[in-house]
C-alpha positions in Angstrom: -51.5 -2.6 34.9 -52.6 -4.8 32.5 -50.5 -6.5 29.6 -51.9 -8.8 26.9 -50.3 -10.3 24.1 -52.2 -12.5 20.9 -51.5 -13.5 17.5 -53.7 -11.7 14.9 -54.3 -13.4 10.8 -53.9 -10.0 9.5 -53.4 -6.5 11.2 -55.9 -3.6 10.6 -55.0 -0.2 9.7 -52.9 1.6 12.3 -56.1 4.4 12.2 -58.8 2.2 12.8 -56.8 -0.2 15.3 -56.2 3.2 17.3 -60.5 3.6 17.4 -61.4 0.4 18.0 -58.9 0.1 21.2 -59.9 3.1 22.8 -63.1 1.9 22.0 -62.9 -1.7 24.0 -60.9 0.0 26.8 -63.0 2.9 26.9 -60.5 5.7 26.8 -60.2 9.2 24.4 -58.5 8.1 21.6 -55.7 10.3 22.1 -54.5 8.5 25.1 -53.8 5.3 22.8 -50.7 4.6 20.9 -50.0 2.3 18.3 -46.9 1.5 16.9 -44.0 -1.0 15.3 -42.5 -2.6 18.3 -39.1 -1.7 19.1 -39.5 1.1 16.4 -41.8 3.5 17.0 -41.2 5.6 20.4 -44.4 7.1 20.2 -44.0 10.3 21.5 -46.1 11.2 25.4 -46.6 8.8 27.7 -50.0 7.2 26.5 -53.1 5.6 28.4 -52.9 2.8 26.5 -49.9 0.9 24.6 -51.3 -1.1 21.1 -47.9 -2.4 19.4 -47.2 -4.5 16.6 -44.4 -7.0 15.4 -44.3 -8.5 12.0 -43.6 -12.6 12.3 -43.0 -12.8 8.9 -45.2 -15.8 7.9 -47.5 -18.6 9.1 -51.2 -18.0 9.5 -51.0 -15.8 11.9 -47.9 -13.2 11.0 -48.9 -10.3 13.6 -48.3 -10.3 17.3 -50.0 -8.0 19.1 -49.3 -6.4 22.0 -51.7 -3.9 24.2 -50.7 -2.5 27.7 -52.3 0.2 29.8 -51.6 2.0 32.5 -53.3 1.8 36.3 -55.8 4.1 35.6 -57.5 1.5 32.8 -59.8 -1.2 33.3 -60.7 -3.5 30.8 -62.0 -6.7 29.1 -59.6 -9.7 29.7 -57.5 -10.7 27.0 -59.4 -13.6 25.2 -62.2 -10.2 25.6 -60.6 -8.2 24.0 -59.0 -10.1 21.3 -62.8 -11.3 20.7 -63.6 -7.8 20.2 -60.9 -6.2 17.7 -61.9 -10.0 15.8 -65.5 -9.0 15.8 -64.7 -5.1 14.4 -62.3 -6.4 12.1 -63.4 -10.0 10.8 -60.5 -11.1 11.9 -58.6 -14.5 14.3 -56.6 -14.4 16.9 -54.5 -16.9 18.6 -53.7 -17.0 22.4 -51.8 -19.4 24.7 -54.2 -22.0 25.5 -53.1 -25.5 27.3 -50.1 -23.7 29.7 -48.7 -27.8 30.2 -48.1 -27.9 26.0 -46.6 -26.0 23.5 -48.9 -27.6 20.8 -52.6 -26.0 22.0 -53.2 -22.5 21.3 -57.0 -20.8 21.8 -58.9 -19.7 18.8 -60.7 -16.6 19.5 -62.9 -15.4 16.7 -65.9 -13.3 16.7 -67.9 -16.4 16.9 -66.2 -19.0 18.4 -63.1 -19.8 21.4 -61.6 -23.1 21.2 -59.0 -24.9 21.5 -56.7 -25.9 18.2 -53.3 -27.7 18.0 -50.4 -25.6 15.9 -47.6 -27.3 13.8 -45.0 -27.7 16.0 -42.1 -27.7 13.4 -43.2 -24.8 11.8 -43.6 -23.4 15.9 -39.7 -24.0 16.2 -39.3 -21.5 13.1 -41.6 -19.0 14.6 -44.5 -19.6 12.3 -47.9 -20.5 13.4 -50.0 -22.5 11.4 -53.0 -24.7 12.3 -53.0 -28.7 12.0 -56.7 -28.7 11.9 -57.5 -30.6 15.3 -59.1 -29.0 17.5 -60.7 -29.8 21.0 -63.6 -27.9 23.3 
């Protein structure tokens, strides 16, 4: 079962989120659900889960997360975050250096790197870029 979770700059319509993730997992897109977290039950069991949580500022105010059941294989995460960036003209951020809360990996449709987030705006759940970066 795979589980991923990024940061998005801006989320796309519910609709076309739904498309473009059955189209990088490859599944019918009536086996993907996408929702609110923690408010949207979403009705029969669904191939693949796509929810959403507002972080209410910083750079990057959506987290994103997509789960699928045993039956789906798929990109990797940095993959697939590449991908809905690519569709959507959009940036993604994703754990990066595991040793340091300060490094986060930039994933846009044409780049992945390294960058270092503001770690006081970090403690108030924001996430905004200090504008170093490393390869």
């Amino acid at each position: 079962m795979l589980s991923y979770s990024f940061l998005l700059d801006r989320l796309p319509d519910p609709g076309d989120l739904r498309r473009a993730v059955s189209e990088v997992f490859a599944v019918d897109p009536g086996g993907v659900h996408v929702g609110r977290l923690y408010e949207d039950a979403g009705g029969p069991p669904a191939t693949v889960s796509c929810t959403y949580l507002d972080l209410d500022g910083g750079e990057f105010p959506w987290r994103v997360d997509i789960g699928a059941d045993d039956t789906v294989t798929g990109p990797g995460e940095a993959q697939a975050a590449a991908a809905l960036c690519h569709r959507f003209g959009l940036r993604a951020l994703l754990p990066g250096d595991e040793a340091s809360d300060e490094w986060w990996r930039l994933v846009t449709a044409e780049e992945d790197r390294l960058v270092a987030v503001d770690l006081d705006q970090l403690d108030e759940d924001r996430y905004v870029l200090t504008g170093r970066s490393r390869p």
